[in-house]
C-alpha positions in Angstrom: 7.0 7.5 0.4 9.0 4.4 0.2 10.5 3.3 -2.9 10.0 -1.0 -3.0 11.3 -3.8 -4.9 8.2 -4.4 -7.0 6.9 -5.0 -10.8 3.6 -4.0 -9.5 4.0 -1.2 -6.8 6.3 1.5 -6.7 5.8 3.0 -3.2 4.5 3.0 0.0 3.7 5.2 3.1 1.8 5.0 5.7 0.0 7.7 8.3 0.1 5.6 11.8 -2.1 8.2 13.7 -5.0 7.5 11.0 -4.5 4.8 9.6 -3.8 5.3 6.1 -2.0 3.2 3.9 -0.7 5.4 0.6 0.3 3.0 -2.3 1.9 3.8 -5.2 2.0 1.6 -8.3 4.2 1.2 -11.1 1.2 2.9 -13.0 1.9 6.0 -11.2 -2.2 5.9 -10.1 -1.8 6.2 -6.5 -4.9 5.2 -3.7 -5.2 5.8 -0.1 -6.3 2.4 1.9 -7.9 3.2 5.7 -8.4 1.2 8.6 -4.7 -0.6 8.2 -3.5 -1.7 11.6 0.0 -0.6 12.0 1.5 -4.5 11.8 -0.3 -4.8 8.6 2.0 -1.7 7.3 5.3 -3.8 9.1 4.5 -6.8 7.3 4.0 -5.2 3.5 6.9 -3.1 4.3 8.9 -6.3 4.9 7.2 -9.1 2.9 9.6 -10.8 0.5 6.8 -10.0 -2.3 5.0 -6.6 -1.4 2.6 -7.0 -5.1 1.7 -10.4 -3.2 1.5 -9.7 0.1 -0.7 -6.6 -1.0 -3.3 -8.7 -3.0 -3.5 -11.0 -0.5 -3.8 -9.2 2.7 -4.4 -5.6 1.7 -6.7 -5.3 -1.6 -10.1 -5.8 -1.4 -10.0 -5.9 2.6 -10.2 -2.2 3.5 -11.9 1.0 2.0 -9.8 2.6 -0.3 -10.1 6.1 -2.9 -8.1 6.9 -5.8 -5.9 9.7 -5.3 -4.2 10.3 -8.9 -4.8 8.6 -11.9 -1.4 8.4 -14.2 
């Protein structure tokens, strides 16, 4: 996982083989997203606002499950 600058999210990772987007929030409830292309990853990893580059690109737009609740 990678720690990010973020009131919203705490970490990210991401499985390039299947897909899978692994986000952490400050909440500690962590989800699995799938489907993500690869430059979809680059870009959150990079964005200058990862909470707002993840509402607006990520959440919502691919089939996610709940992997821990805090």
């Amino acid at each position: 996982m990678i720690e990010v600058d973020s009131s919203a999210i705490h970490a990210i990772d991401y499985d390039r083989q299947s897909g899978v987007l692994t986000v952490q929030f400050t909440s500690r409830e962590t989800y699995a997203y799938e489907a993500v292309p690869p430059h979809v990853f680059d870009e959150l990893r990079t964005a200058e606002s990862v909470g707002r580059y993840f509402s607006e690109h990520i959440r919502d737009r691919y089939p996610y499950r709940r992997l821990t609740r805090n």
